[in-house]
N, CA, C and O atoms as CSV, one atom per row, in Angstrom:
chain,resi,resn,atom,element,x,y,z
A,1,UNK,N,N,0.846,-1.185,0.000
A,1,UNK,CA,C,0.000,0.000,0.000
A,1,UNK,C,C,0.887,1.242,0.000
A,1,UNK,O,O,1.895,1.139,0.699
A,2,UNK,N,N,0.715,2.362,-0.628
A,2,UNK,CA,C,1.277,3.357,-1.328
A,2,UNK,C,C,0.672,4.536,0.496
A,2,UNK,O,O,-0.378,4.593,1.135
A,3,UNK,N,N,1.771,5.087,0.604
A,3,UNK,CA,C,1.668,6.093,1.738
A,3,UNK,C,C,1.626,7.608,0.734
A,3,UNK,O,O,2.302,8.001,-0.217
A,4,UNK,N,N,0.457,8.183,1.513
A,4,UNK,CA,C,0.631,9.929,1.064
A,4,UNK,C,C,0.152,11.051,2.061
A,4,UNK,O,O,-0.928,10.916,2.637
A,5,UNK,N,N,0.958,12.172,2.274
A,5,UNK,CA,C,0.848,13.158,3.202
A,5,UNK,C,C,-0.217,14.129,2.399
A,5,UNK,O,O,0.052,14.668,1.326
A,6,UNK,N,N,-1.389,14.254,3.050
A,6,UNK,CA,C,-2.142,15.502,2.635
A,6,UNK,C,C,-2.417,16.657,3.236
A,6,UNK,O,O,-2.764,16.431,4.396
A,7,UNK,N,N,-2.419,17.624,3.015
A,7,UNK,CA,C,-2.839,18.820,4.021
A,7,UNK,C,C,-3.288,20.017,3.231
A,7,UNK,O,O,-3.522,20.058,2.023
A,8,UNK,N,N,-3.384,21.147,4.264
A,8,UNK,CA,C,-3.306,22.386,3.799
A,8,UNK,C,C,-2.543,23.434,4.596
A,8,UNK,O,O,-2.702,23.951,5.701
A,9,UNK,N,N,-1.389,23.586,3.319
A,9,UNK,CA,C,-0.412,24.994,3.297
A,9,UNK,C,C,-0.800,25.795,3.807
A,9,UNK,O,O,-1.945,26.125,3.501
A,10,UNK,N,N,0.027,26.693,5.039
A,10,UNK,CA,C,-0.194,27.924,5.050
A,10,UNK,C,C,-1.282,28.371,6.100
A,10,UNK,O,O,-1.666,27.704,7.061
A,11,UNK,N,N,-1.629,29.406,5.796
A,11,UNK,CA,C,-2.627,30.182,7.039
A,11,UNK,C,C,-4.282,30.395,6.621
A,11,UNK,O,O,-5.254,31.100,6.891
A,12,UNK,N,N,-3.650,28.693,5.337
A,12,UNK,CA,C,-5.037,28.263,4.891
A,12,UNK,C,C,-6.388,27.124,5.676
A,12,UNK,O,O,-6.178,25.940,5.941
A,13,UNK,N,N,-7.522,27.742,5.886
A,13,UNK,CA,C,-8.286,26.616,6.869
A,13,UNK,C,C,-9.247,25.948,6.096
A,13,UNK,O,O,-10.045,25.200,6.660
A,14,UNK,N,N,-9.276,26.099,5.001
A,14,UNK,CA,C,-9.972,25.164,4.018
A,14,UNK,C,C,-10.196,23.935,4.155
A,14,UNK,O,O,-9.826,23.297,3.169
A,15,UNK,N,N,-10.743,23.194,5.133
A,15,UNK,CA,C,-10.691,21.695,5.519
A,15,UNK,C,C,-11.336,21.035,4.439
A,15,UNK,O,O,-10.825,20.294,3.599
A,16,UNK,N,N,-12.367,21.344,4.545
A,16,UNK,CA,C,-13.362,20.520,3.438
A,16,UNK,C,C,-12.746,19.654,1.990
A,16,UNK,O,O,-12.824,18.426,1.970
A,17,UNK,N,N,-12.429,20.054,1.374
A,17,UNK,CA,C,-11.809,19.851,0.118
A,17,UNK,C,C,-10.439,19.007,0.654
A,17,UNK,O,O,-10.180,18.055,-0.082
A,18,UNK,N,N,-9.353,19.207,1.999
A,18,UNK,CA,C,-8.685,18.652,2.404
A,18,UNK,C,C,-9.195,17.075,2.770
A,18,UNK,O,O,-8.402,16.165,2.527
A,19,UNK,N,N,-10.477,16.764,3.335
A,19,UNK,CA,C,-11.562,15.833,3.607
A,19,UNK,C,C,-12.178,15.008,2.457
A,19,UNK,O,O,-12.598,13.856,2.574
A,20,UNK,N,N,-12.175,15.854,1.174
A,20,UNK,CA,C,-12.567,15.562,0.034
A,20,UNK,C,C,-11.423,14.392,-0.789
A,20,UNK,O,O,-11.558,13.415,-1.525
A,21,UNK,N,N,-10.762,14.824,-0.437
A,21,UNK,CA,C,-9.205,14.341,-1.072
A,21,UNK,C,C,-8.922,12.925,-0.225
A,21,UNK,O,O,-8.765,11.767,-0.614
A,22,UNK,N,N,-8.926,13.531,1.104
A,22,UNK,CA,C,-8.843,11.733,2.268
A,22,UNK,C,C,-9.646,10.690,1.767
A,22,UNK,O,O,-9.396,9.487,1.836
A,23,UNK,N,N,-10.681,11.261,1.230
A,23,UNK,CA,C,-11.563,9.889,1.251
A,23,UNK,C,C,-11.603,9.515,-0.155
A,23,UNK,O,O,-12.352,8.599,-0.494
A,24,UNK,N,N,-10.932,10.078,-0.952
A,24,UNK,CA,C,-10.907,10.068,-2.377
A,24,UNK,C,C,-9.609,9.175,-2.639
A,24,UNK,O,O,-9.630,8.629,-3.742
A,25,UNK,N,N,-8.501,8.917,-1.868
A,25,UNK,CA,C,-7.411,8.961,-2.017
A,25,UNK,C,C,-7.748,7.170,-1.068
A,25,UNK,O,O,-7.585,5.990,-1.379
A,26,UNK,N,N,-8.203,7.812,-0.008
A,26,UNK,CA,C,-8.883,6.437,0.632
A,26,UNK,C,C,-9.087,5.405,0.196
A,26,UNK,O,O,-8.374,4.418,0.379
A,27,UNK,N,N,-10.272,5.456,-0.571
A,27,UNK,CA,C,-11.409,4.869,-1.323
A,27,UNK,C,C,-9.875,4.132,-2.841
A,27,UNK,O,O,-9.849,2.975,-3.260
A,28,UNK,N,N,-9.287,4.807,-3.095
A,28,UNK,CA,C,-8.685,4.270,-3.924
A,28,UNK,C,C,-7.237,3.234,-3.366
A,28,UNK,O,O,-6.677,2.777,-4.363
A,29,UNK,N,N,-6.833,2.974,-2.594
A,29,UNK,CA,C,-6.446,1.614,-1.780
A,29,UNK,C,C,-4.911,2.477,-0.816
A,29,UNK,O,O,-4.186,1.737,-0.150
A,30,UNK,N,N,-4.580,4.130,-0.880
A,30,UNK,CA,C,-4.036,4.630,-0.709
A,30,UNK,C,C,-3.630,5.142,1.261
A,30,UNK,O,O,-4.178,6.119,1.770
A,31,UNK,N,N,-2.771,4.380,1.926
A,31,UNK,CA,C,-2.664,4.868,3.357
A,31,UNK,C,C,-2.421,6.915,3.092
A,31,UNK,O,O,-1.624,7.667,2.530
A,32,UNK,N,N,-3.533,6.999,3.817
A,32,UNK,CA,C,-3.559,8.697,4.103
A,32,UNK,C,C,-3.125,8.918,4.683
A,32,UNK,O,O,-3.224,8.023,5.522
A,33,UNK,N,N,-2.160,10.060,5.224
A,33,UNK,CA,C,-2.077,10.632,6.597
A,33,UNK,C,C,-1.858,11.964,6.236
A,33,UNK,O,O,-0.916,12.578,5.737
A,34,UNK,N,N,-3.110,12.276,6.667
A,34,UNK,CA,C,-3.678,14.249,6.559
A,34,UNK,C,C,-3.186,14.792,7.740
A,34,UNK,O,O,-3.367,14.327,8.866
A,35,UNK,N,N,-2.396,16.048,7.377
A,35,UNK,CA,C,-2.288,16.484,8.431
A,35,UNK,C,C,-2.439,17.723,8.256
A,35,UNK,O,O,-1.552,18.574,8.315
A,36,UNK,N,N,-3.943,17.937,7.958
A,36,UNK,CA,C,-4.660,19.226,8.368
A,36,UNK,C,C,-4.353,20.522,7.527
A,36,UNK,O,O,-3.621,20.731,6.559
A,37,UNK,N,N,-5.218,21.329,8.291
A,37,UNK,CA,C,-4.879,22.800,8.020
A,37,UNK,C,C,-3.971,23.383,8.601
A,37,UNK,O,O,-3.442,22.829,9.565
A,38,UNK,N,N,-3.493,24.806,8.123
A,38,UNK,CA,C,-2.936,25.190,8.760
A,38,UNK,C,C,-1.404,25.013,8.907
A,38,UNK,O,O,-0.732,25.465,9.834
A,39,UNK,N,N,-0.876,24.171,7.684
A,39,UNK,CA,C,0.355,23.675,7.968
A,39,UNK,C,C,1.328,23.915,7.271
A,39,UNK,O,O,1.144,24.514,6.211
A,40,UNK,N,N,2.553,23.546,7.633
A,40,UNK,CA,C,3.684,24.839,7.233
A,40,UNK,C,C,4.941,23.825,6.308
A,40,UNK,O,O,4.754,22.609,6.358
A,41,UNK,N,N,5.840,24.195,5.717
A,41,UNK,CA,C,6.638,22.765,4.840
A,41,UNK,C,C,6.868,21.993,5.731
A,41,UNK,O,O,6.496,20.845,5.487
A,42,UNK,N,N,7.473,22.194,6.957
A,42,UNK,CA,C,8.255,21.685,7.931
A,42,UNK,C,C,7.296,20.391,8.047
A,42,UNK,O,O,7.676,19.237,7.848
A,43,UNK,N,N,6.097,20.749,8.373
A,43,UNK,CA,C,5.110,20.039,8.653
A,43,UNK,C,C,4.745,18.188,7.649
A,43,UNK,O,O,4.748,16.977,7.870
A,44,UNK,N,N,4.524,19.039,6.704
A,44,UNK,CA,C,4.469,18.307,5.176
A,44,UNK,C,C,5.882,17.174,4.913
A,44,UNK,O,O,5.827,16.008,4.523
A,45,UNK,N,N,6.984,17.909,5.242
A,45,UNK,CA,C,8.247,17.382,5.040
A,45,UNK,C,C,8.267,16.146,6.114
A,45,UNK,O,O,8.433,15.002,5.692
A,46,UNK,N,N,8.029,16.502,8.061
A,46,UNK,CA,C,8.236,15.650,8.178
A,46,UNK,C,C,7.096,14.677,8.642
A,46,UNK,O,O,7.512,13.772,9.364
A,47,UNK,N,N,6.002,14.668,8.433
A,47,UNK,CA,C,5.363,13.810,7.931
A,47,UNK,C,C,5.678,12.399,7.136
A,47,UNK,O,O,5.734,11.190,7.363
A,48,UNK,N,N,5.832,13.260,6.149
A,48,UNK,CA,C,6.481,12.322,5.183
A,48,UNK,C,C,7.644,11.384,5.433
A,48,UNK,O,O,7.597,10.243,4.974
A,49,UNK,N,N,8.781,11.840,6.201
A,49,UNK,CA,C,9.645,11.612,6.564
A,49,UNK,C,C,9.275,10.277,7.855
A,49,UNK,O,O,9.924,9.231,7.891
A,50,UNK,N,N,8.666,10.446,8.374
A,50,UNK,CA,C,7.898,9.705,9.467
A,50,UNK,C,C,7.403,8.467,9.294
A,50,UNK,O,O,7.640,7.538,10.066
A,51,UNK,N,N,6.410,8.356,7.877
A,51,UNK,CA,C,5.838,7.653,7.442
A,51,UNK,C,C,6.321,7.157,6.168
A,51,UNK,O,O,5.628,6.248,5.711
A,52,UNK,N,N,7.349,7.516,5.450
A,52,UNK,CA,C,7.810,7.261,4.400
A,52,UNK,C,C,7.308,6.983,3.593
A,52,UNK,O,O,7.440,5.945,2.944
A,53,UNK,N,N,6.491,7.979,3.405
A,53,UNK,CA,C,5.765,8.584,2.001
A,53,UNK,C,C,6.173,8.636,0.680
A,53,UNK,O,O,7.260,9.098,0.335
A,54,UNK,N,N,5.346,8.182,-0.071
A,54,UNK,CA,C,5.600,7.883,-1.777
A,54,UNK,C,C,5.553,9.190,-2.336
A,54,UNK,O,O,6.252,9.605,-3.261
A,55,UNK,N,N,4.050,10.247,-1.257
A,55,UNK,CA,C,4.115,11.421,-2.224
A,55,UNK,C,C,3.363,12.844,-1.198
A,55,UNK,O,O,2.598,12.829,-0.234
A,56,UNK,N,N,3.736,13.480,-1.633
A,56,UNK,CA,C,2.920,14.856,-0.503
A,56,UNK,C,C,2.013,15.341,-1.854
A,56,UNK,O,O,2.255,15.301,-3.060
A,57,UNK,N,N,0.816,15.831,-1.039
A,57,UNK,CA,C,-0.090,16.477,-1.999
A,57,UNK,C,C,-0.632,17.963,-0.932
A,57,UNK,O,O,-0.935,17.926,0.260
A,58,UNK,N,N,-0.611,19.011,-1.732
A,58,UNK,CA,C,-0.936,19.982,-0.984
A,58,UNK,C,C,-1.655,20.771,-1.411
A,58,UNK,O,O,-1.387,21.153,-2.551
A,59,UNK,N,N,-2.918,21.398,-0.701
A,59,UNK,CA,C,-3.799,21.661,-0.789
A,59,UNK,C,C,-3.309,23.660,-0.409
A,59,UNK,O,O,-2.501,24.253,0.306
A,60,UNK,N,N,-4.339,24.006,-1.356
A,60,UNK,CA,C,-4.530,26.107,-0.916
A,60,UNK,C,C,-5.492,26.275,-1.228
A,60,UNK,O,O,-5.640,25.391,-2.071
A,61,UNK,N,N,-6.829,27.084,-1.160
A,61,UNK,CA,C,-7.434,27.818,-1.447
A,61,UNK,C,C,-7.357,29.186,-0.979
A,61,UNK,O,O,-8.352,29.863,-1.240
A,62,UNK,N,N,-6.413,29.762,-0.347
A,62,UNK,CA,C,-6.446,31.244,-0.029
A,62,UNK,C,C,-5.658,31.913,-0.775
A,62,UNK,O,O,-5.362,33.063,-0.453
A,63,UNK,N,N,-5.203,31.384,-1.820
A,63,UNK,CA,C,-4.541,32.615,-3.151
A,63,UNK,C,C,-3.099,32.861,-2.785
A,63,UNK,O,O,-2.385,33.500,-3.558
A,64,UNK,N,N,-2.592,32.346,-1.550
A,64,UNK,CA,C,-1.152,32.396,-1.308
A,64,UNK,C,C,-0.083,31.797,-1.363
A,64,UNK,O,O,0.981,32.277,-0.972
A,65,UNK,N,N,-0.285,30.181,-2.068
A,65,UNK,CA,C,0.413,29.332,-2.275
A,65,UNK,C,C,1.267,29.504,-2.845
A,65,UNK,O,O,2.122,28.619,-2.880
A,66,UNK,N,N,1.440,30.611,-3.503
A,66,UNK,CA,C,2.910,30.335,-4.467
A,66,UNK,C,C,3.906,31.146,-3.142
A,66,UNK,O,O,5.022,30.630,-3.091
A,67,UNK,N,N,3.750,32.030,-2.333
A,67,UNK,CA,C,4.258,32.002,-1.106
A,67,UNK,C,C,4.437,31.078,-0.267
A,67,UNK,O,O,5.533,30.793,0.215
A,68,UNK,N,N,3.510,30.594,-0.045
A,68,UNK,CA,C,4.018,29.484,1.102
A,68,UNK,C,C,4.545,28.127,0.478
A,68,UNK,O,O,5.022,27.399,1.348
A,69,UNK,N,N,4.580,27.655,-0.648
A,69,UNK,CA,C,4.990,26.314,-1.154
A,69,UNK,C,C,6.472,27.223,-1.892
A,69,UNK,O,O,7.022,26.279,-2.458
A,70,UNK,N,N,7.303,28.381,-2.158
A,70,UNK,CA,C,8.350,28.649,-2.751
A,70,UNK,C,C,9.288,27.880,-1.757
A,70,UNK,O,O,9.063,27.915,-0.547
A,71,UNK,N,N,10.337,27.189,-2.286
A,71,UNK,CA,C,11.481,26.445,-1.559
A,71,UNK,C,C,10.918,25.131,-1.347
A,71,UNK,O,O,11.577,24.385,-0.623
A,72,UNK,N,N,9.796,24.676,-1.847
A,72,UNK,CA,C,9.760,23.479,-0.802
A,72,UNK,C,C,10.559,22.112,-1.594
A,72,UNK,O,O,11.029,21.068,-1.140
A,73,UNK,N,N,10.457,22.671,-2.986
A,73,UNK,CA,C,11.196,20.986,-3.436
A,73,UNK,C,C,12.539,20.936,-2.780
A,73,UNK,O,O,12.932,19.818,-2.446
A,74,UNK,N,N,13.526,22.265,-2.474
A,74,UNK,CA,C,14.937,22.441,-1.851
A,74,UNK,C,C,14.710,22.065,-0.756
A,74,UNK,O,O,15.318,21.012,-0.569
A,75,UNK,N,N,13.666,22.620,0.819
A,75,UNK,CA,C,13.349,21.564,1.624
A,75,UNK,C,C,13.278,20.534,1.662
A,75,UNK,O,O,13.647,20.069,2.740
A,76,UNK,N,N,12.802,19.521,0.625
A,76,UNK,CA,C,12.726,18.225,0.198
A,76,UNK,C,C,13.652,17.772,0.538
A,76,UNK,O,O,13.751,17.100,1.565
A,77,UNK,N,N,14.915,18.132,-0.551
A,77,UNK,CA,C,16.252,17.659,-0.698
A,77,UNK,C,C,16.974,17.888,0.139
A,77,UNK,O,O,17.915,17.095,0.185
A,78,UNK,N,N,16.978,18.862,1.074
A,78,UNK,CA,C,18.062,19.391,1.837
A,78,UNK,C,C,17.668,17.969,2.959
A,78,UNK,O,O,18.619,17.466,3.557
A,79,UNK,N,N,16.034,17.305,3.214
A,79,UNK,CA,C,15.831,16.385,4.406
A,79,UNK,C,C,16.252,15.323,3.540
A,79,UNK,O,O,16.830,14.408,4.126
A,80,UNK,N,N,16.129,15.215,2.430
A,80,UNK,CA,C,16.896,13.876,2.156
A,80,UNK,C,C,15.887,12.594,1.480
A,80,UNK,O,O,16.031,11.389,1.273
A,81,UNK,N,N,14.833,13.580,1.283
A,81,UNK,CA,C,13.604,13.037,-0.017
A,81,UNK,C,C,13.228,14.276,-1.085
A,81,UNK,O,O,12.170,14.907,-1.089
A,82,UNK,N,N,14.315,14.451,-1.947
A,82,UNK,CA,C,14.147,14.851,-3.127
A,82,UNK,C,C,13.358,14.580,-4.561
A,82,UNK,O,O,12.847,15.207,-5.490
A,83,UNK,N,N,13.564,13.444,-4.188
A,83,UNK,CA,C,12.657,12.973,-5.368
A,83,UNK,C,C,11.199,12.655,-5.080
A,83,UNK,O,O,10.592,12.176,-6.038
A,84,UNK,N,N,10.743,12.768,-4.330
A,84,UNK,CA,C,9.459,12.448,-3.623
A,84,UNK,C,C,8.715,13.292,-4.736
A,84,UNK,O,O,9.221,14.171,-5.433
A,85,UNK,N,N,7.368,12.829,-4.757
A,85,UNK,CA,C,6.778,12.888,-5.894
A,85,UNK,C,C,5.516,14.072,-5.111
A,85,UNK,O,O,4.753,13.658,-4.239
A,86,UNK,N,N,5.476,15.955,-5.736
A,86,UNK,CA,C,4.395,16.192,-4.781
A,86,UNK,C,C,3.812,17.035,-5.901
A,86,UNK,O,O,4.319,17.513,-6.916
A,87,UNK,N,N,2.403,17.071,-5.320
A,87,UNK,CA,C,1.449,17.642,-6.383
A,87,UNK,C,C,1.037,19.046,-5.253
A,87,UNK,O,O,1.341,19.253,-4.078
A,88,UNK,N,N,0.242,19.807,-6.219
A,88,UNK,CA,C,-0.113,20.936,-5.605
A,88,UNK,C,C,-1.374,21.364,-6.118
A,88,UNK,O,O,-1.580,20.686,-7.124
A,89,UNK,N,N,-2.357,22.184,-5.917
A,89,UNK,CA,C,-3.629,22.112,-6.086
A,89,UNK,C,C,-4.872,23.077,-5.366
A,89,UNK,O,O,-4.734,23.271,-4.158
A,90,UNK,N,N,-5.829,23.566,-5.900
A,90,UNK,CA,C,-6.556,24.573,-5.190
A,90,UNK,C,C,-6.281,25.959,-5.820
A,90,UNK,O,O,-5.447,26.103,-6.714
A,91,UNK,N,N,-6.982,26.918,-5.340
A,91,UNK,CA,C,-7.006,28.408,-5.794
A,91,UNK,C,C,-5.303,28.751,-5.698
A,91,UNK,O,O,-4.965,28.469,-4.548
A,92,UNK,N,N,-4.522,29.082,-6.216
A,92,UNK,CA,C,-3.187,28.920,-5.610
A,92,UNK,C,C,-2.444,30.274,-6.194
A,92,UNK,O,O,-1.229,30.385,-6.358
A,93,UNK,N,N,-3.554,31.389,-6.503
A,93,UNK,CA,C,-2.959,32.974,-6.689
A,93,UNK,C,C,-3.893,33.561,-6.654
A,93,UNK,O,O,-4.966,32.961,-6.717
A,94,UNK,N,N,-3.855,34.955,-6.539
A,94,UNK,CA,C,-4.641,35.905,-6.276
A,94,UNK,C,C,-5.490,36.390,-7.398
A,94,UNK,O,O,-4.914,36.655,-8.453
A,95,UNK,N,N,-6.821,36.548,-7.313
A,95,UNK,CA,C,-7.382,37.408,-8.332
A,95,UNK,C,C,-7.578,36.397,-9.913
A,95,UNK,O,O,-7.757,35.180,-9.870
A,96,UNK,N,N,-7.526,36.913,-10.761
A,96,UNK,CA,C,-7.733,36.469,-12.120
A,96,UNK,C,C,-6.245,36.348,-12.810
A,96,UNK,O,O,-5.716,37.236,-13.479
A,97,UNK,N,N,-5.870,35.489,-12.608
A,97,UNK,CA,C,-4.438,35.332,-13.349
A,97,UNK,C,C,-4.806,33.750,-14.330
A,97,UNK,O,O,-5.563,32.859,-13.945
A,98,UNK,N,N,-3.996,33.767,-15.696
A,98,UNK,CA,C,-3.472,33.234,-16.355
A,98,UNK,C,C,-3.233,31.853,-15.665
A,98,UNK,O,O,-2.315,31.670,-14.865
A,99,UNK,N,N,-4.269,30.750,-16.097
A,99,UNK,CA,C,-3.918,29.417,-15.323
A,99,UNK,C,C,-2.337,28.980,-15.853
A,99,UNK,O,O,-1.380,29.051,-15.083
A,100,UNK,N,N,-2.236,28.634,-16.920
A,100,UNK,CA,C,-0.776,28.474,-17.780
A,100,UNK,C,C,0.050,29.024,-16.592
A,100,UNK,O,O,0.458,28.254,-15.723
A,101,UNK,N,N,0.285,30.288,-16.553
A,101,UNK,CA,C,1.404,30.959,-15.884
A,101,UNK,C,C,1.045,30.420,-14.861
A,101,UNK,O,O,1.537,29.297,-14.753
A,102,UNK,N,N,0.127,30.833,-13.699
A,102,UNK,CA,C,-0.014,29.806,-12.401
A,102,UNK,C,C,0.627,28.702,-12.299
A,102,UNK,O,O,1.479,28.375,-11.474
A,103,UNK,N,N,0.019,27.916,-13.503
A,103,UNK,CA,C,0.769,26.363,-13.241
A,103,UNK,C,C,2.603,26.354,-13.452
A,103,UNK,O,O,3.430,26.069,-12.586
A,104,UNK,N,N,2.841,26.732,-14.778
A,104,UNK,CA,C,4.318,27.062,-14.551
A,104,UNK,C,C,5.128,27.295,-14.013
A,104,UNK,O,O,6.176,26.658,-13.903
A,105,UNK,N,N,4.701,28.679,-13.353
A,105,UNK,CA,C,5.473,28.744,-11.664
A,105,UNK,C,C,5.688,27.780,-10.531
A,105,UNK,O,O,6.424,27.832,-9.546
A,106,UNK,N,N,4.558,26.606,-11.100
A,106,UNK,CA,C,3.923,25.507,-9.643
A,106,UNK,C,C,4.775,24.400,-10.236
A,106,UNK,O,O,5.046,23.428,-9.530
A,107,UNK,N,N,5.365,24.509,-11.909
A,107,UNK,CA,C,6.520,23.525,-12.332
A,107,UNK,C,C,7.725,23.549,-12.219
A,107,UNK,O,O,8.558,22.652,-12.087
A,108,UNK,N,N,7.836,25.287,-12.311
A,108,UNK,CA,C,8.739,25.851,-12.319
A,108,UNK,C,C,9.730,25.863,-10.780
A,108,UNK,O,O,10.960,25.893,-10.794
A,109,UNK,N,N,8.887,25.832,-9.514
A,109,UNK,CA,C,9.466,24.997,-8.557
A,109,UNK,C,C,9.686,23.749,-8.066
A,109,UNK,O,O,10.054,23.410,-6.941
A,110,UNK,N,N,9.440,23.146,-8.963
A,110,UNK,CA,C,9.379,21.502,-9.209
A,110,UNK,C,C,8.497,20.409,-7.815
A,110,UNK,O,O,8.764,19.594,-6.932
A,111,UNK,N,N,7.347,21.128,-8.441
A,111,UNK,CA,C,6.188,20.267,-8.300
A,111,UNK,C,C,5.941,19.658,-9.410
A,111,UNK,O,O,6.054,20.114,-10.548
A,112,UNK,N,N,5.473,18.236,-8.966
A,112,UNK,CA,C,5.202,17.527,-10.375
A,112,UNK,C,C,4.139,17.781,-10.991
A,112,UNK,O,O,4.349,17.643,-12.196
A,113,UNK,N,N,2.736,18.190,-10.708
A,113,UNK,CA,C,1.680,18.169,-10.980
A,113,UNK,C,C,0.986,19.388,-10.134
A,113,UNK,O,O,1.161,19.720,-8.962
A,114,UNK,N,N,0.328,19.813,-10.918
A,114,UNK,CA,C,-0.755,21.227,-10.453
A,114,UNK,C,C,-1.989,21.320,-10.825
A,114,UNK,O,O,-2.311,21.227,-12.009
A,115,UNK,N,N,-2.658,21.474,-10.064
A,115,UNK,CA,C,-3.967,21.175,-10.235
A,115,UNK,C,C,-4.668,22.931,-10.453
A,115,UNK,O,O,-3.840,23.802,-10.186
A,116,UNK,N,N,-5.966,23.409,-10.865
A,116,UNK,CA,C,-6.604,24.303,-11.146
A,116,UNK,C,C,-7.862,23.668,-9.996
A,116,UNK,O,O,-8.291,22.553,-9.699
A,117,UNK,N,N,-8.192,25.387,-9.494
A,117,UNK,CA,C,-9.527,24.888,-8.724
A,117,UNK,C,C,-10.474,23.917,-9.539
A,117,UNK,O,O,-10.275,23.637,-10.721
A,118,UNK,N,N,-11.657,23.373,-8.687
A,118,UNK,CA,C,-12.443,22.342,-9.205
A,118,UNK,C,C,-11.699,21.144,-9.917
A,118,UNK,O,O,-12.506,20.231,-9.745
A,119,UNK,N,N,-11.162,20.875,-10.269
A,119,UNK,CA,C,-10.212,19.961,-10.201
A,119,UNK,C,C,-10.941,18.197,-9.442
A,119,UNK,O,O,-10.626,17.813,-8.315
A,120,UNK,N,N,-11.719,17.551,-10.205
A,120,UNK,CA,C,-12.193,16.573,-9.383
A,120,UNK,C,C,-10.843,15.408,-8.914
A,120,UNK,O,O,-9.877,15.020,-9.570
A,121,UNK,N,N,-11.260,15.107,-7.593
A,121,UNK,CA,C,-10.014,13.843,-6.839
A,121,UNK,C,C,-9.581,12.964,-7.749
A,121,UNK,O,O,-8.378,12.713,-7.683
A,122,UNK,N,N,-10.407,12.239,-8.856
A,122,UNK,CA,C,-9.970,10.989,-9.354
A,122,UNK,C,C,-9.371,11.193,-10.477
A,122,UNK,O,O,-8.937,10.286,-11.186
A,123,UNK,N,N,-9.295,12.451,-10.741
A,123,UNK,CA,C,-8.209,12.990,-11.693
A,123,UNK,C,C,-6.460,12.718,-11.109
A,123,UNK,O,O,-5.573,12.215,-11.798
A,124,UNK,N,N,-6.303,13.245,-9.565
A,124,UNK,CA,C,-5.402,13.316,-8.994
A,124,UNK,C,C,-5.025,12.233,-8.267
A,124,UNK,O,O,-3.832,12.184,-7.968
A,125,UNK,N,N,-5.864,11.190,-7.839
A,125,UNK,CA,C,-5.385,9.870,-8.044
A,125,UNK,C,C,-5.130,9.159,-9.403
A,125,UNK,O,O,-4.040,8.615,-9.578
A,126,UNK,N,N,-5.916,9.141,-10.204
A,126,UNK,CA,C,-5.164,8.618,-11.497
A,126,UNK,C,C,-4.166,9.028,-11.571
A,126,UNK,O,O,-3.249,8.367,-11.085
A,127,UNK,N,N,-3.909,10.183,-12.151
A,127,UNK,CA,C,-2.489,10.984,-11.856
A,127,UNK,C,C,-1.354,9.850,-11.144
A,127,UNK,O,O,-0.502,9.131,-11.666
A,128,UNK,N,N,-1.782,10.059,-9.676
A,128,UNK,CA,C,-0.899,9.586,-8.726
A,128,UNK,C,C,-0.215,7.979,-9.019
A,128,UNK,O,O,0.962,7.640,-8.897
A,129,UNK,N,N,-1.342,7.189,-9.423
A,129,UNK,CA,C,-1.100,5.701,-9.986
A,129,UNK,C,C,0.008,5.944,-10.903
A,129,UNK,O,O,1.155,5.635,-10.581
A,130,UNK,N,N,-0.305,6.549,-12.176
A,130,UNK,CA,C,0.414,6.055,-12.935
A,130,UNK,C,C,2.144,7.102,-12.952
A,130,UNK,O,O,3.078,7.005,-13.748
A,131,UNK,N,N,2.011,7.867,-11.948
A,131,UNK,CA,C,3.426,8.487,-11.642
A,131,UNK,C,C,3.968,7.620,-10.874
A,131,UNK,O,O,5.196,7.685,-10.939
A,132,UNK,N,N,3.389,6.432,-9.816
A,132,UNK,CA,C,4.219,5.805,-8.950
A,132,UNK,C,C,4.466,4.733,-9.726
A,132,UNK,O,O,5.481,4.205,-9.272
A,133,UNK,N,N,3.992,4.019,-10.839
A,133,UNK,CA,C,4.037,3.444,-11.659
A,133,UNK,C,C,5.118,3.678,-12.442
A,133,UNK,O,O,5.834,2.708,-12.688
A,134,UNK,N,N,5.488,5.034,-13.020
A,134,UNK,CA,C,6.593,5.255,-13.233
A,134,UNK,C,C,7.808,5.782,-13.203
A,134,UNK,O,O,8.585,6.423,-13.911
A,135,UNK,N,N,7.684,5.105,-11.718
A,135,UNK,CA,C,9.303,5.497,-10.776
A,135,UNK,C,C,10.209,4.266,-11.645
A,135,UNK,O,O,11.403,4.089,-11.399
């Protein structure tokens, strides 16, 4: 069984959709371990680290994510899971911006995958299958 850290970044309290994802991720044969709102890389990192996680997935809806997720693949590496596989997802800038550019920036710090609000779960588990698939 495939381990994954879920949460939400930041001084974001968006649970719901964090809840949405557990049981989505659940339901598909995946050990969860959410750890909430409210949470910061450190958090995410060692989580993962704990449980030895296949992949972090992180959740924003308050438009600040490209703040609070900048550095985190270098966090990654500096703990010593670099290659860890993490997706990102939710409202994740302010206002009306350019999804393209949004997402780019969200590649451009090497996240593997970025999601656009509404974004249904079984998109992001499929996703997830066939990336661990091809480690």
């Amino acid at each position: 069984m495939k381990t994954i850290v879920i949460g939400v970044i930041g001084a974001d309290v968006h649970a719901v959709g964090n809840r949405i994802l557990e049981y989505a991720f659940s339901n598909a044969g995946f050990k969860v371990i959410n750890i909430g709102v409210l949470s910061s890389q450190e958090d995410f990192i060692e989580a993962a680290i704990e449980t030895d996680a296949d992949a972090i997935l992180i959740s924003s809806l308050y438009g600040h994510a490209e703040i609070d997720c900048r550095g985190f693949r270098e966090k990654c590496m500096e703990a010593g899971i670099g290659d860890i596989i993490i997706y990102v997802g939710g409202n994740l800038g302010l206002g009306k911006q350019d999804w393209e550019s949004v997402k780019s920036i969200f590649l451009d710090m090497g996240f593997d995958r970025v999601y656009p609000p509404g974004t249904l779960p079984d998109e992001a588990v499929n996703d997830l299958i066939t990336d661990l698939e091809n480690l």
